[in-house]
C-alpha positions as CSV (number, residue, x, y, z in Angstrom):
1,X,111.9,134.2,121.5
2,X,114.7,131.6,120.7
3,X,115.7,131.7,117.0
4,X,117.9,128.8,116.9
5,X,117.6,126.1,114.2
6,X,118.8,122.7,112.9
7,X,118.7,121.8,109.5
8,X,118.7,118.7,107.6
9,X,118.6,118.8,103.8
10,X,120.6,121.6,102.7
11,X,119.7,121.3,98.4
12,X,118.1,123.3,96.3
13,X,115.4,124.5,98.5
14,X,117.3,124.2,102.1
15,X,120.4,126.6,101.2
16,X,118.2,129.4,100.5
17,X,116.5,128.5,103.2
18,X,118.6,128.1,105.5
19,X,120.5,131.8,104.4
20,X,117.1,133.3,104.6
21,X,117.1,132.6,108.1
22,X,120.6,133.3,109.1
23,X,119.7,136.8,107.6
24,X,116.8,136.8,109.9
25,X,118.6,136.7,113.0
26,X,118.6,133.1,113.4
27,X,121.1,130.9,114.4
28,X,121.5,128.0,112.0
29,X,123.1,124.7,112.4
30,X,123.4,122.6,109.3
31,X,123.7,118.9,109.1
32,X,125.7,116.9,105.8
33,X,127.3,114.6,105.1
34,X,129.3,115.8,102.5
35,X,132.6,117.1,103.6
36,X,132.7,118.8,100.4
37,X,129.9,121.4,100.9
38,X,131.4,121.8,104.2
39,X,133.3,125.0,103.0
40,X,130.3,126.8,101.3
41,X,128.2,126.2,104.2
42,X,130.8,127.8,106.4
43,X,131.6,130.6,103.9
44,X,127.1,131.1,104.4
45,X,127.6,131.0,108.5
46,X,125.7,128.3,108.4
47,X,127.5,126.5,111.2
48,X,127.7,122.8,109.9
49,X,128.6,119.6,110.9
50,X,129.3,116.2,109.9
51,X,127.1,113.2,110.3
52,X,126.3,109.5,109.4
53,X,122.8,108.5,108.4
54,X,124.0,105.3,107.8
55,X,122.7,102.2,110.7
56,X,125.2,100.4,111.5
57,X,127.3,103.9,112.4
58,X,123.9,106.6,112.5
59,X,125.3,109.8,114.2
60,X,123.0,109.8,116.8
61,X,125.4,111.1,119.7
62,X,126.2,114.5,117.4
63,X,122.7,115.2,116.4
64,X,121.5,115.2,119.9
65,X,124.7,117.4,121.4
66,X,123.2,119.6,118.4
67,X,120.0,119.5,119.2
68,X,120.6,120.6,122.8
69,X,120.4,124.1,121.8
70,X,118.1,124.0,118.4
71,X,114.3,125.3,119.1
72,X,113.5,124.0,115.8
73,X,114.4,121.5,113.5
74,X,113.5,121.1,109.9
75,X,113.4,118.0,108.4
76,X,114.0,118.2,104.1
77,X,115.4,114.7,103.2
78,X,114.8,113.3,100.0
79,X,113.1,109.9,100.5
80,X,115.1,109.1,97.7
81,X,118.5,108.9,99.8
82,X,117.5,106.2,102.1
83,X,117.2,102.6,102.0
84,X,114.5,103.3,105.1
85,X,113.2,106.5,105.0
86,X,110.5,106.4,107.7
87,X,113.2,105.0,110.5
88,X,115.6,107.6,109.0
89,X,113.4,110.4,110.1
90,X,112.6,108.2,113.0
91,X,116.2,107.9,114.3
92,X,116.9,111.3,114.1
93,X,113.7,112.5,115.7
94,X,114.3,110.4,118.2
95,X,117.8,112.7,118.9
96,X,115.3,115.9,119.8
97,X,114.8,117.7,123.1
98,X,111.4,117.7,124.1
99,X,109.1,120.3,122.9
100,X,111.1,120.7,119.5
101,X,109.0,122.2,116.9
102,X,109.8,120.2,114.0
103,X,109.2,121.1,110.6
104,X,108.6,117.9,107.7
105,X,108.8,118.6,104.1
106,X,106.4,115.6,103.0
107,X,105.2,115.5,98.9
108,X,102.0,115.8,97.7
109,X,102.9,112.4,95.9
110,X,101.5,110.9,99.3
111,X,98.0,111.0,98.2
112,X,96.1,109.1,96.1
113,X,95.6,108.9,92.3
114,X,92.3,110.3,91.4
115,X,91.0,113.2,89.3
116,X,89.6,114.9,92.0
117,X,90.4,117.8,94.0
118,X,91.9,116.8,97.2
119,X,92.9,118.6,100.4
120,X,94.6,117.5,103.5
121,X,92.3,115.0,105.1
122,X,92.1,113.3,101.0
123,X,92.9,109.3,101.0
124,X,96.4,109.0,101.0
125,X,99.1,106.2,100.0
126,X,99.3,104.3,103.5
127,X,102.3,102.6,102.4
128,X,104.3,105.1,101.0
129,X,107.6,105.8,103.0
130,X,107.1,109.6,103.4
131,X,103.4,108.6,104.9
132,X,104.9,106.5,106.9
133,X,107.6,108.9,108.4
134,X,104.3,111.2,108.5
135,X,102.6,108.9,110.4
136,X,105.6,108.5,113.3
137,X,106.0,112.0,113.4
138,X,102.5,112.5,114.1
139,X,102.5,109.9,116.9
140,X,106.0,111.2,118.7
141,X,104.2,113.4,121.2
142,X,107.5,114.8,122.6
143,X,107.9,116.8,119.7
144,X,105.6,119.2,117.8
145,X,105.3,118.8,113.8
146,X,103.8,120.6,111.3
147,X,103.7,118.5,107.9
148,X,104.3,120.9,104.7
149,X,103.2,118.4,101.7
150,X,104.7,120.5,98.9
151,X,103.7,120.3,95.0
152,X,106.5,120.1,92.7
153,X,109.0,122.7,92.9
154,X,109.8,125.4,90.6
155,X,112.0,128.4,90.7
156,X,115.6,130.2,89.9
157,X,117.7,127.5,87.6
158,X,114.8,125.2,87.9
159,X,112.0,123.8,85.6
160,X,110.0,120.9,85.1
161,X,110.2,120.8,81.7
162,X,113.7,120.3,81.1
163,X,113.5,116.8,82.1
164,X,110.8,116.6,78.6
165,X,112.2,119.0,76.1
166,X,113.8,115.6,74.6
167,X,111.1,113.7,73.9
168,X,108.7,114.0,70.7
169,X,105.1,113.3,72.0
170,X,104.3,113.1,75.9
171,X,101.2,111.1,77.2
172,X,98.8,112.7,80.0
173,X,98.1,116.3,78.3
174,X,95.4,116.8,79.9
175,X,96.4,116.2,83.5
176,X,96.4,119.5,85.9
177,X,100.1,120.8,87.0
178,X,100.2,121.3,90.6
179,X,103.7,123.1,91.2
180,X,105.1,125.5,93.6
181,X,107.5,128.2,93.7
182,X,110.9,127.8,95.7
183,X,110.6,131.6,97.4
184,X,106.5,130.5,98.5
185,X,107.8,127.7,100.3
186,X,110.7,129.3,102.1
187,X,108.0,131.6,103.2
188,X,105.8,129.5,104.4
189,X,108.8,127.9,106.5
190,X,109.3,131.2,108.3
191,X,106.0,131.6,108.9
192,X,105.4,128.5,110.2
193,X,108.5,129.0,112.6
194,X,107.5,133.1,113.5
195,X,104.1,132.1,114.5
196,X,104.7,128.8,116.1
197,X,102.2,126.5,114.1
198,X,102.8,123.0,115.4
199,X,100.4,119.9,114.9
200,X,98.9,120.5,111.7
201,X,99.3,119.6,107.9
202,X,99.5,121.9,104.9
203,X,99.4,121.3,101.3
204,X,101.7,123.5,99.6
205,X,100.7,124.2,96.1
206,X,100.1,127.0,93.9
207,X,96.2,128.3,93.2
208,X,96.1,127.4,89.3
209,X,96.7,124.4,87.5
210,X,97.0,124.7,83.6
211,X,96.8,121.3,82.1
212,X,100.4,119.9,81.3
213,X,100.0,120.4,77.5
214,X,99.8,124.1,78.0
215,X,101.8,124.8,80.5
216,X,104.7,122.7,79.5
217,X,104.4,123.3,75.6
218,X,104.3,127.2,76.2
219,X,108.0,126.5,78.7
220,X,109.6,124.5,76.6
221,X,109.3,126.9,74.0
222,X,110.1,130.2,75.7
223,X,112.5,128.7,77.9
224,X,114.3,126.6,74.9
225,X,112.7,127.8,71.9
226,X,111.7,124.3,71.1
227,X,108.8,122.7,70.5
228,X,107.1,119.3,72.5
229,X,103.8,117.6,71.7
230,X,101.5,115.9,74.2
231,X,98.5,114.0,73.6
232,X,95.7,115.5,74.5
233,X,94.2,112.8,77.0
234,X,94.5,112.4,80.7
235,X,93.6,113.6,83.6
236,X,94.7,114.0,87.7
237,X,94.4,115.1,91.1
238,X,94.1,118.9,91.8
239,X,95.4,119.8,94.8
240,X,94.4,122.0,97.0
241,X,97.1,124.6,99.0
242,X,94.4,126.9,100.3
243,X,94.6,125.6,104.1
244,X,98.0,127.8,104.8
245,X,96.1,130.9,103.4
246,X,92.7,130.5,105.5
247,X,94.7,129.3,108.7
248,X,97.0,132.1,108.7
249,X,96.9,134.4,106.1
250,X,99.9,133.1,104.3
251,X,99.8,134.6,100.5
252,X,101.3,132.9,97.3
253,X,103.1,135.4,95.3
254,X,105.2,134.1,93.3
255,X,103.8,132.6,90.1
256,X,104.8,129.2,88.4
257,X,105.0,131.1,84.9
């Protein structure tokens, strides 16, 4: 089996990522545009290399020299970065050899508001930008995706409730959390890659969802030792991340507490 992998979106989840794979035994190309990180990606062996995601100079001649010799490719931009995310992912997809399997970190923000449980075939924004890069990737038959729409991420120097330990009474207390741990999806990733899953969607969440009141008011105060008030009113979508575990026995173990 060919091991060799390009990466784009080397942050908080892709480093580890993409060092959990080098330690694997594959080879991994990384793609910034920083010339900063540069030197930490090197020190990794993580064999990078500058680009432009900009249009009017978009590195397309590099990324498909890359991509000459990259079975895989993960995609793990933040939508947030572009002015046009959809043609972003576009353009660059557009660089891969055929039969790529390409893996798409989409957001479970993609579906629609409700207070309902909803799964992977649940109404979903249509005009959202990462729906929309969803929906090209989908249609780009040259390639083979597999969509991982992932809760909100949690982990090692990483929580929520940081961004509300300043503020003295939060709305929407009684909303579910639907989060996910950092280490559950980089091992989803290399099982998605080990057993070759292409052409299907996954939410990526964990199984429980306290209500925001209690799981943020019991953080705040043992991560902080302070204390934060939400009302208790509210409500949201529950989503559901059980489609990895039934398709291929893929097991969350590491809790959001």
């Amino acid at each position: 089996m060919n091991k060799n992998v390009l990466l784009f979106g080397c942050g908080y989840l892709g480093f580890p990522l993409a060092k959990e794979l080098k330690s694997q035994g594959y080879f991994v190309q990384v793609a910034t545009h920083s010339p900063e990180k540069m030197i930490s990606f090197e020190k990794a062996g993580l064999n990078p290399f500058l680009i432009t995601l900009d249009f009017e100079n978009f590195s397309v001649d590099i990324i498909k020299e890359k991509s000459k010799t990259a079975d895989y490719a993960i995609l793990m931009l933040p939508p947030t970065s572009f002015e046009n995310y959809a043609l972003t992912i576009q353009t660059i997809t557009d660089c891969f050899k055929e039969n790529t399997q390409v893996v798409f970190t989409s957001s479970i923000s993609v579906y629609e508001d409700t207070s309902a449980i909803v799964d992977e075939n649940s109404p979903c924004k249509e005009n959202h930008v990462i729906i929309l890069a969803e929906k090209y990737l989908g249609r780009k038959k040259s390639v083979n995706t597999t969509i991982l729409r992932l809760a909100g991420l949690i982990g090692a120097g990483r929580h929520p409730v940081s961004a509300l330990i300043k503020k003295e009474i939060i709305a929407n207390g009684l909303a579910p959390v639907n989060l996910v741990h950092q280490l559950d999806v980089i091992s989803v990733i290399k099982l998605v890659l080990r057993k070759n899953i292409h052409n299907e969607v996954f939410n990526i969440c964990y199984p429980e969802h306290p209500t925001r009141k209690d799981f943020y008011e019991r953080a705040a105060e043992k991560l902080f030792s302070k204390h934060i008030q939400f009302v208790s009113e509210g409500n949201g979508k529950f989503v559901n991340g059980q489609k990895i575990v039934k398709f291929c026995g893929f097991t969350y173990k590491n809790t959001i507490y």
